[in-house]
C-alpha positions as CSV (number, residue, x, y, z in Angstrom):
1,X,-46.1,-15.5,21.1
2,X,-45.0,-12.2,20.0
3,X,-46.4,-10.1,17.4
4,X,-43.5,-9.6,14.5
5,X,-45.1,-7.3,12.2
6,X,-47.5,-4.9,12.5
7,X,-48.6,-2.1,10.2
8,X,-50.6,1.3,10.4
9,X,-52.3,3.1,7.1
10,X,-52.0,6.7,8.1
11,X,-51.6,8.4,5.4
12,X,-53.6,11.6,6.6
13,X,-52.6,15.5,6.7
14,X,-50.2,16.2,9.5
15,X,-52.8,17.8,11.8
16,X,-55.0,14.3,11.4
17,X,-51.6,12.0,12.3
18,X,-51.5,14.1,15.5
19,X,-54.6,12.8,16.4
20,X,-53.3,9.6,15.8
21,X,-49.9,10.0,18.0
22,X,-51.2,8.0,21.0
23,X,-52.5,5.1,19.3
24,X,-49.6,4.6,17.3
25,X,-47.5,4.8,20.4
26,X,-49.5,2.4,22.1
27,X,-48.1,0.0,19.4
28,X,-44.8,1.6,19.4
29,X,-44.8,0.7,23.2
30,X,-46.5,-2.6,23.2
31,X,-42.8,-5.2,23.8
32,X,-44.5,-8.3,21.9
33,X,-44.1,-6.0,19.1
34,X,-40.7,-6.5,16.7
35,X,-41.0,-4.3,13.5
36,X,-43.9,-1.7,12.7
37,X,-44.2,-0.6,8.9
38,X,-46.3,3.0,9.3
39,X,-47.6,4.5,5.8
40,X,-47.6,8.2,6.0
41,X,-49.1,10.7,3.4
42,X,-46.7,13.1,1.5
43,X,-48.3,16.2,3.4
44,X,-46.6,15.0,6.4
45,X,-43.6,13.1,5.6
46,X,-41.3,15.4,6.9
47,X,-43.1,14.7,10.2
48,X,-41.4,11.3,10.4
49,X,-39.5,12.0,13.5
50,X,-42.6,12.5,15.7
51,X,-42.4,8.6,16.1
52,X,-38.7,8.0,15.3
53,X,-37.8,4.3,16.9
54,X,-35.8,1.8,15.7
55,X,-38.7,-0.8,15.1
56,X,-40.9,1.8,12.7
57,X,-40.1,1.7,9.2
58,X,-41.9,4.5,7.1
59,X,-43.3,4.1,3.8
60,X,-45.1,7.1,1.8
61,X,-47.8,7.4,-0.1
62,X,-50.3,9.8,-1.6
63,X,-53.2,11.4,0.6
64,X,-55.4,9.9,-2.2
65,X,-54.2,6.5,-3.3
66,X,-53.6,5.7,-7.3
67,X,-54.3,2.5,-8.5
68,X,-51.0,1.3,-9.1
69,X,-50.2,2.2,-5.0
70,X,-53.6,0.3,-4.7
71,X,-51.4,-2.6,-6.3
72,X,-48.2,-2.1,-4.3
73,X,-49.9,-2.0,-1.4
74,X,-51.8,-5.0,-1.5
75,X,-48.5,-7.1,-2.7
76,X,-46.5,-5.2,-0.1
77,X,-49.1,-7.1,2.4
78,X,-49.0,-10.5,0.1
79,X,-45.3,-10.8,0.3
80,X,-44.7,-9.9,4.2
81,X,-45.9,-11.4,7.2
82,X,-48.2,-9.4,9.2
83,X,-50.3,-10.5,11.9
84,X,-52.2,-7.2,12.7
85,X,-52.7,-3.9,10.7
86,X,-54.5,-0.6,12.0
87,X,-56.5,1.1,9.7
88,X,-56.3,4.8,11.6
89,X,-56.9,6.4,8.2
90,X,-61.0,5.9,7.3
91,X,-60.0,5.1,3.7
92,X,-62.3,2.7,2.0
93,X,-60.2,1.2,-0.1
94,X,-58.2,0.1,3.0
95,X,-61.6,-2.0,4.3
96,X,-61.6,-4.0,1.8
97,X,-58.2,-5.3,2.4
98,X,-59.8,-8.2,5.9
99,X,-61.9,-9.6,2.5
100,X,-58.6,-10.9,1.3
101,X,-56.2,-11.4,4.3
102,X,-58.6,-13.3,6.2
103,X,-55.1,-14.4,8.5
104,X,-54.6,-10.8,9.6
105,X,-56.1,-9.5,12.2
106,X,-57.6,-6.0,11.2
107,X,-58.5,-3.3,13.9
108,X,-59.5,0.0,12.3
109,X,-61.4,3.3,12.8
110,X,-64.7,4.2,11.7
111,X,-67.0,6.3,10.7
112,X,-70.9,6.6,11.3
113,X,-72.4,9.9,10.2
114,X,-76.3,11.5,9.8
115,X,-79.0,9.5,7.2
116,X,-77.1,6.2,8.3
117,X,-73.6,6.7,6.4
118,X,-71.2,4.4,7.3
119,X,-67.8,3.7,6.6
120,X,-67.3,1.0,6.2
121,X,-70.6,-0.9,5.8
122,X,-71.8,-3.1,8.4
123,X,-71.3,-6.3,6.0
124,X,-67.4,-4.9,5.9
125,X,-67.0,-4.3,9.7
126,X,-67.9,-7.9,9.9
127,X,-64.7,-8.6,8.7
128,X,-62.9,-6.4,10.9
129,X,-61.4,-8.3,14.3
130,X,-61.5,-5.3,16.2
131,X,-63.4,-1.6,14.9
132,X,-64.5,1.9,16.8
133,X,-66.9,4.2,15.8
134,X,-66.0,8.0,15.2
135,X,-70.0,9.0,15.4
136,X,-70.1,11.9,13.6
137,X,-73.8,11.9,14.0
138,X,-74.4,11.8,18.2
139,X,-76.4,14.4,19.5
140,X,-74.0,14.5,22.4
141,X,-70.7,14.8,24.1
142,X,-68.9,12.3,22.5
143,X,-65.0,11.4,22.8
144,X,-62.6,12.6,20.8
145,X,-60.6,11.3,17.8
146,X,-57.6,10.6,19.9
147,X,-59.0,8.9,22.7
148,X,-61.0,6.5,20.5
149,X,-57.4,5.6,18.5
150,X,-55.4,5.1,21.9
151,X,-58.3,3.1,23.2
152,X,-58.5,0.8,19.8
153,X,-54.6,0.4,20.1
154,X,-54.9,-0.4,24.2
155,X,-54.4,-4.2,25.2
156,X,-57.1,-2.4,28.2
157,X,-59.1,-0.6,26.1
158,X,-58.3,2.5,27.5
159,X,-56.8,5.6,27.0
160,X,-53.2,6.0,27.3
161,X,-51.3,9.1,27.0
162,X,-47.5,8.5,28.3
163,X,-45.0,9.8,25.2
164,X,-43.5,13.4,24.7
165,X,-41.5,14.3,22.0
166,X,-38.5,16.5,22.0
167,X,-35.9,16.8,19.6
168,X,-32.8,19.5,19.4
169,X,-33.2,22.6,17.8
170,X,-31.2,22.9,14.7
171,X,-28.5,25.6,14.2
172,X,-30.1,27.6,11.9
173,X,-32.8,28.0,14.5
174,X,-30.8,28.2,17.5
175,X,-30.0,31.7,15.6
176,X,-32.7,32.5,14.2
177,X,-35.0,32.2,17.4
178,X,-35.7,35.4,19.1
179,X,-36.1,34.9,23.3
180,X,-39.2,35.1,25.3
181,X,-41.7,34.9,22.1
182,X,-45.3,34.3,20.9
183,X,-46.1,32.2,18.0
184,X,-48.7,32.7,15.7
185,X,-50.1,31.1,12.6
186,X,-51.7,33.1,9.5
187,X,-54.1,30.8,8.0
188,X,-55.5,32.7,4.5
189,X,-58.1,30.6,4.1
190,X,-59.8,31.7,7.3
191,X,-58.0,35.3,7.2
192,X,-60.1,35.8,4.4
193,X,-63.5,34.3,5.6
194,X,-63.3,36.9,8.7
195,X,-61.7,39.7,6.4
196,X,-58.9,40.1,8.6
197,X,-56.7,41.7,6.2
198,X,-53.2,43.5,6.9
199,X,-54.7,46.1,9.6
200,X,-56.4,43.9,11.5
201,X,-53.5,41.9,11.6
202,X,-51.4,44.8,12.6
203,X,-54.1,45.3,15.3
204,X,-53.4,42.3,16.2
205,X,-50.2,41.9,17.1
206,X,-49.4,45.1,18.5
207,X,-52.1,43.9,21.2
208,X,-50.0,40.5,21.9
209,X,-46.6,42.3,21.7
210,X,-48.2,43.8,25.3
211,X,-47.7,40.4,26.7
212,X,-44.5,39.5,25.0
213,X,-41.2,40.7,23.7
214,X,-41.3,38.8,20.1
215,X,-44.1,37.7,18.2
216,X,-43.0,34.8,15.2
217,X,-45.6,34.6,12.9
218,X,-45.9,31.6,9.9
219,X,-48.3,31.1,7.2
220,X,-49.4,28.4,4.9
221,X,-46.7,27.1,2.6
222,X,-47.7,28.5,-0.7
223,X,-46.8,31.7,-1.9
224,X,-49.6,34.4,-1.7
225,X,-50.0,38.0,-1.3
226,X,-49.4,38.0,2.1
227,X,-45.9,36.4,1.6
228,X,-44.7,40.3,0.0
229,X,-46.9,41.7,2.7
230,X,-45.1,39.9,5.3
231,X,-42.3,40.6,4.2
232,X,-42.6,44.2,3.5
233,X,-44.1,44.7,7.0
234,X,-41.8,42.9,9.4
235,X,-38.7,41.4,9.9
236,X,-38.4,37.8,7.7
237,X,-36.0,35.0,7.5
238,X,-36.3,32.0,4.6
239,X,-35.4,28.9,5.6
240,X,-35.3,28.2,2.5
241,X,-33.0,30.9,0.8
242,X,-31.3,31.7,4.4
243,X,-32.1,35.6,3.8
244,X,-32.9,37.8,6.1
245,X,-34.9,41.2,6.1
246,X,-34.7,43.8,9.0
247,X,-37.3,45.7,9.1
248,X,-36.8,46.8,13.2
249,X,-39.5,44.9,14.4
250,X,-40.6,43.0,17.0
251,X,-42.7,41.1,14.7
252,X,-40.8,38.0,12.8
253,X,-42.0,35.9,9.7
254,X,-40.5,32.7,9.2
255,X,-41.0,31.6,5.5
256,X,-40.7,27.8,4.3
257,X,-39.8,26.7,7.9
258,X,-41.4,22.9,8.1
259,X,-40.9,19.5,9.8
260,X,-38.7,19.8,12.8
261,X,-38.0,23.6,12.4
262,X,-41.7,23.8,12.6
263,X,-42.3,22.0,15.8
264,X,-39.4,23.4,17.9
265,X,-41.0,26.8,16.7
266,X,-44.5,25.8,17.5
267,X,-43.2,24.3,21.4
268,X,-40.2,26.5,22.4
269,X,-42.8,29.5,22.4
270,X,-44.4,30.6,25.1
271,X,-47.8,30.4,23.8
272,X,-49.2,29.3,20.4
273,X,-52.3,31.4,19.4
274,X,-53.6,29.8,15.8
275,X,-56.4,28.8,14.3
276,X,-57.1,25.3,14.8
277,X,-55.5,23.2,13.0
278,X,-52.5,21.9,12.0
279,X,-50.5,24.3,14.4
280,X,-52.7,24.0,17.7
281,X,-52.1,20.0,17.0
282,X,-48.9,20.2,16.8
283,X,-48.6,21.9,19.9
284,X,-50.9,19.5,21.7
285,X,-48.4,17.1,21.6
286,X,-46.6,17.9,24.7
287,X,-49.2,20.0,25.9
288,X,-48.0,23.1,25.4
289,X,-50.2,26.1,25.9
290,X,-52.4,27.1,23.1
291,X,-55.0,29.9,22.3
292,X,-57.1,27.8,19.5
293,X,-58.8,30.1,17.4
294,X,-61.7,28.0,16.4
295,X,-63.5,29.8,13.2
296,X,-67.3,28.7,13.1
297,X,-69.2,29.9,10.1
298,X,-72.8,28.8,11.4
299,X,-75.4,29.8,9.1
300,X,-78.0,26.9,9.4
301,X,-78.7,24.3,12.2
302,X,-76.8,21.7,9.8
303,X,-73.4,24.2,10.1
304,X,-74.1,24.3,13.5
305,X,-73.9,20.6,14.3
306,X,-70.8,19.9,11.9
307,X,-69.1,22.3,14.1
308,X,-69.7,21.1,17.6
309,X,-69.2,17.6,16.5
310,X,-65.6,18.9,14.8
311,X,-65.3,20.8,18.5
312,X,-66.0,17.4,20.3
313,X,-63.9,15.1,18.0
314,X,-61.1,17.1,17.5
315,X,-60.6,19.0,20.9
316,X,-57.5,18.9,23.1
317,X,-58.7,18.7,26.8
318,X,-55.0,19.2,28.5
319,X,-54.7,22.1,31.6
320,X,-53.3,24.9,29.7
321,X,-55.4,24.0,26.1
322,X,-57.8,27.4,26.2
323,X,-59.5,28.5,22.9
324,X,-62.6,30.8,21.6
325,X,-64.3,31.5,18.5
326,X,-62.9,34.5,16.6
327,X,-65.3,37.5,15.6
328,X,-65.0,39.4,12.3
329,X,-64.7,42.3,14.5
330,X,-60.8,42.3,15.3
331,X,-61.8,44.6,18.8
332,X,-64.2,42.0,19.5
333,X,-61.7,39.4,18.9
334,X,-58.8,41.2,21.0
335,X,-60.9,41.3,24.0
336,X,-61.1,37.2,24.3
337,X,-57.2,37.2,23.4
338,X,-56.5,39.9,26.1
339,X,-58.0,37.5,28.7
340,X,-56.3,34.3,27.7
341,X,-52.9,36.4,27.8
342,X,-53.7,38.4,31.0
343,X,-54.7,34.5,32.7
344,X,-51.0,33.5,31.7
């Protein structure tokens, strides 16, 4: 008998619904499958086409649900019929949701942590048909995010990774593209925990121009001081006003560029050096080759722990996936960048 509806609760950051790609493909793929309602998150909306089918149907809500979507979404399941839904977002409301649809079959993703957290509780996960466990507390080498997903979403139970996603390149940046470039990502949150400013920036790119002819270089959406100083420094374009500054340089800022802009930026480069994140997910996809930046501020054993369980869960492990931990001293930082470009 097939399966006519199914629906995922994703409604995560963009760099978390990566994560999520090849289990939600595994369902995408599955034939006994006929319609699959996927609720996405405002932050990553715009990301819509990374699983564009003609069964999905896309439905957004916040990042943090408000009552009233609390409502809708429990009458959205009321009035439909669904026989399975994923829960690939660890959102409690979402597992208390089996309690009251006893005829659905639930699978979903959870979390175990240090002092015995769990979410949800083991009286909740008894009304789960299907659950994994994102242990946020093993003292070992533990699978990643991903893996557990696709395996969740397998008929096999195993890990499946057999999508790719390319879309064109709109016209705007067909001409805006330079040839034969890096990309890089400016994150000012972590920018400003190294106290990389301006100079070391500079620094910076005039060591990865050696390896390149262009350098394209984003930052996070909101407007800062280092949109002026962008723009003051190097050559910009706005995607969102269409102007363009030349400053003769090999160095380009792309300001408000998001959703498929992004991404064709992000995998029509010829490497993506970032901080991890977002960016480095993105690229992931279709394996493209990355430089992960992977900022650790370990100060304690407890730091130190959250961050190799972060490394473990959230890790890409794809032939051409290289990364290192970036030093507050830029020259110290150049020399680990100057051997992942000179291995090219």
């Amino acid at each position: 008998m097939s399966t006519k509806h199914v629906v995922i609760l994703k409604n995560d950051a963009v760099g978390d619904l990566v994560h999520s790609l090849n289990g939600i493909y595994n369902i995408i793929n599955n034939t006994e499958v006929d319609k699959i309602t996927i609720f996405v998150s405002k932050l990553s909306k715009k990301f819509n086409f990374l699983f564009d089918n003609p069964k999905v149907h896309i439905k957004v809500i916040n990042y943090n649900l408000s009552i009233n979507e609390k409502i809708k979404l429990f009458f959205f399941i009321l009035s439909n019929k669904i026989n399975k839904i994923y829960i690939l977002a660890p959102k409690n409301f979402f597992y208390y949701l089996p309690i009251f649809f006893f005829n659905i079959k639930f699978y979903a993703l959870c979390v175990d942590n240090i002092k015995g957290y769990k979410r949800p509780s083991s009286f909740l996960r008894r009304f789960l048909y299907k659950f994994v466990i994102n242990d946020r507390a093993a003292q070992f080498k533990r699978l990643s995010t991903e893996k557990i997903q696709s395996k969740l979403t397998s008929d096999n139970n195993v890990f499946n990774n057999k999508f790719s996603i390319n879309i064109k390149k709109s016209d705007l940046l067909k001409k805006s593209l330079p040839e034969n470039y890096i990309y890089f990502h400016a994150k000012r949150k972590i920018l400003n925990e190294l106290g990389w400013g301006i100079n070391e920036l500079k620094i910076l790119f005039e060591e990865i121009l050696k390896y390149t002819n262009y350098l394209v270089v984003t930052k996070d959406i909101e407007i800062d001081e280092n949109t002026k100083i962008f723009k003051e420094n190097f050559n910009s374009f706005d995607f969102k006003t269409l102007k363009f500054i030349d400053n003769s340089q090999k160095i380009i800022f792309f300001d408000n560029i998001d959703g498929e802009d992004l991404y064709n930026t992000i995998i029509n480069s010829k490497k993506v050096i970032a901080f991890h994140g977002m960016m480095t997910n993105l690229a992931s996809i279709n394996k493209h080759k990355v430089l992960d930046l992977f900022h650790c501020n370990i100060n304690n054993w407890d730091d130190y722990r959250n961050y190799r369980n972060s490394f473990y869960e959230f890790k890409p492990s794809y032939k051409g996936y290289d990364f290192t931990i970036p030093s507050k001293n830029i020259q110290k930082t150049l020399k680990k960048i100057r051997y992942s470009l000179k291995n090219e």
